[in-house]
C-alpha positions, 0 to 999 in steps of 0.5 A: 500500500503506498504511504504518501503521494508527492510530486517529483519536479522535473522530470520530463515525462511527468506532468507538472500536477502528477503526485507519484505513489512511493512504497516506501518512507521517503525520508525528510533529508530528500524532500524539500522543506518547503513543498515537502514533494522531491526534485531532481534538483535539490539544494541544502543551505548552511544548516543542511535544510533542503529545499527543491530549487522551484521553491527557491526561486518562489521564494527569491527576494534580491539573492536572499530567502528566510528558512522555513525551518529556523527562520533564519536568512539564508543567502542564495548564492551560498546553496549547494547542490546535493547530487546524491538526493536525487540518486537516493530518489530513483532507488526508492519504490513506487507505483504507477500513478494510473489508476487501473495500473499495478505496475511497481518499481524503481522511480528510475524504472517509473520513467520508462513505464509511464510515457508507454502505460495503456492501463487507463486506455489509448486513444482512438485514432478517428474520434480521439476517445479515451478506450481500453487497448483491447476493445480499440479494433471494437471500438473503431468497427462498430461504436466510433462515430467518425467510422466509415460507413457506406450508404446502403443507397448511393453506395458511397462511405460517410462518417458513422454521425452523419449517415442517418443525415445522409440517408434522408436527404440522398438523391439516390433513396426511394422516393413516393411523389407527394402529390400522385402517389407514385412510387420511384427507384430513386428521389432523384427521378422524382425531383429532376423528371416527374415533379415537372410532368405530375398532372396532381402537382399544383401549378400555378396559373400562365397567366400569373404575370399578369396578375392572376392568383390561380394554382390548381392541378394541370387540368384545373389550369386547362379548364381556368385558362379558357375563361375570357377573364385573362383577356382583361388582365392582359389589357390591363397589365398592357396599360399599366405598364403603358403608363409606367413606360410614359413615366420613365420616358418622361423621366429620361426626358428630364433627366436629357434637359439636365444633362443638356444645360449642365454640359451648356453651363459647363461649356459657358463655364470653360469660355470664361476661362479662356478669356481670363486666361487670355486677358491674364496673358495680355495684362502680363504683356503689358507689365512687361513692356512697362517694367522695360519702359521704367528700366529705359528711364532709370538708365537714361536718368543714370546717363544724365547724372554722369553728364551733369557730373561731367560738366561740374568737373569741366566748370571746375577745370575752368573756374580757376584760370577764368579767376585769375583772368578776370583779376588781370583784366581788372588791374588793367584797367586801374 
């Protein structure tokens, strides 16, 4: 009878939930004293307190952690690993965890057994149900409802689910015609060819379009179309749809004279735009022709500037000499 149920962390072939039943005591220096399961990694602090290191990265604050036995704060960095713990695990005795299974062993040998048990069944390859190895080949010919099943009408393999389905709506099924009576091979006969000839089918009136609401069997409609009542409705019909034909005629008229003043406006509109365009091109004529005229008059104003200096240079050039004459002359005359 097994004496305790732990988890053992990291093992690879084991989900992380699966507690494993040991034979055996498992003793207190292998489990951790946190989580009290066992690991395939555990560490021992400076007391020799173990612990498995999920645990100890739970419980990580900034390199340190506070022992769950003494209280005391322990310094990550300072755990050793214990190699040995691990070794002492496997050799112990335990059971497979799955129910229908007896199997007992090492630890060690668990992990070859358990990825292979089938004690609680495997899994159909069509539905991926949960059944026993041995009634899988029943299983699979005669219960699974994703099995291939052949129509016992059209012949062809549909899934064990979706047959009966099938079966009620299979072109190829016996078929009685709803209205006469009359049986058929297949529905497709019924559907494709007689429910277009049945003479107990109702149909409804040729004269239908028109406006007349009649449906009866073929000959009722022989009987109803020889009535002169169809000949008004014809009329009718023709003059109403007289009248709609006058209506979308007036319409389209309306709709011609709009389209007809918006290609006008439209035409007014690209003329004025031309002779703006025009008139622009003229009034940047004319700004050029004056920016030449005014350039004209600045150079000949420069011209007359120089001629004046020049001619303030010649005075100069005269007004000495032209002094001295004139004193000559006047001590001359004294």
């Amino acid at each position: 009878m097994a004496r305790e149920h732990l988890l053992v962390r990291g093992v690879d072939c084991f989900p992380i939930s699966l507690k494993v039943p040991f034979m055996q005591a498992v003793p207190d220096s292998l489990r951790c004293k946190l989580c009290r399961n066992v690991s395939t990694c555990i560490v021992m602090d400076t007391d020799d307190h173990t612990y498995c290191q999920e645990c100890i990265n739970m419980v990580d604050e900034d390199g340190t952690f506070t022992c769950f036995v003494d209280g005391v704060v322990q310094h990550i960095a300072m755990l050793r690993t214990c190699p040995d713990a691990w070794k002492k695990i496997l050799d112990l005795t335990v059971k497979c965890p799955k129910s229908n299974c007896m199997y007992q062993a090492t630890l060690q040998d668990l992990q070859v057994h358990y990825p292979n048990c089938r004690s609680e069944g495997v899994e159909c390859p069509l539905c991926n149900t949960c059944v026993s190895a041995e009634g899988l080949a029943l299983h699979t010919n005669q219960e699974c409802p994703q099995r291939d099943l052949e129509c016992p009408y059209c012949e062809k393999e549909q899934k064990a689910c979706m047959l009966e389905e099938h079966m009620k709506a299979c072109d190829q099924r016996p078929a009685t015609c709803e209205h006469c009576h009359t049986e058929f091979e297949t529905f497709l006969e019924v559907r494709d060819f007689h429910y277009a000839v049945c003479p107990r089918k109702p149909i409804g009136c040729p004269y239908t379009r028109f406006g007349c609401k009649f449906v009866g069997i073929r000959e009722e409609v022989d009987a109803h179309t020889r009535q002169d009542q169809h000949i008004k409705m014809v009329i009718d019909n023709f003059e109403c749809q007289r009248r709609e034909l006058r209506e979308v005629k007036d319409k389209f008229e309306q709709l011609q004279t709009l389209v007809r003043n918006l290609e006008e406006s439209r035409s007014e509109d690209l003329q004025h735009r031309l002779s703006l365009e025009d008139e622009l091109r003229a009034a940047n004529n004319e700004i050029k022709a004056l920016k030449q005229t005014v350039d004209s008059y600045f150079k000949r104003g420069e011209d007359i500037d120089v001629k004046v200096q020049e001619l303030y240079q010649r005075i100069d050039i005269f007004a000495t000499p032209m002094g001295e004459l004139l004193k000559n002359i006047a001590a001359q005359n004294l």
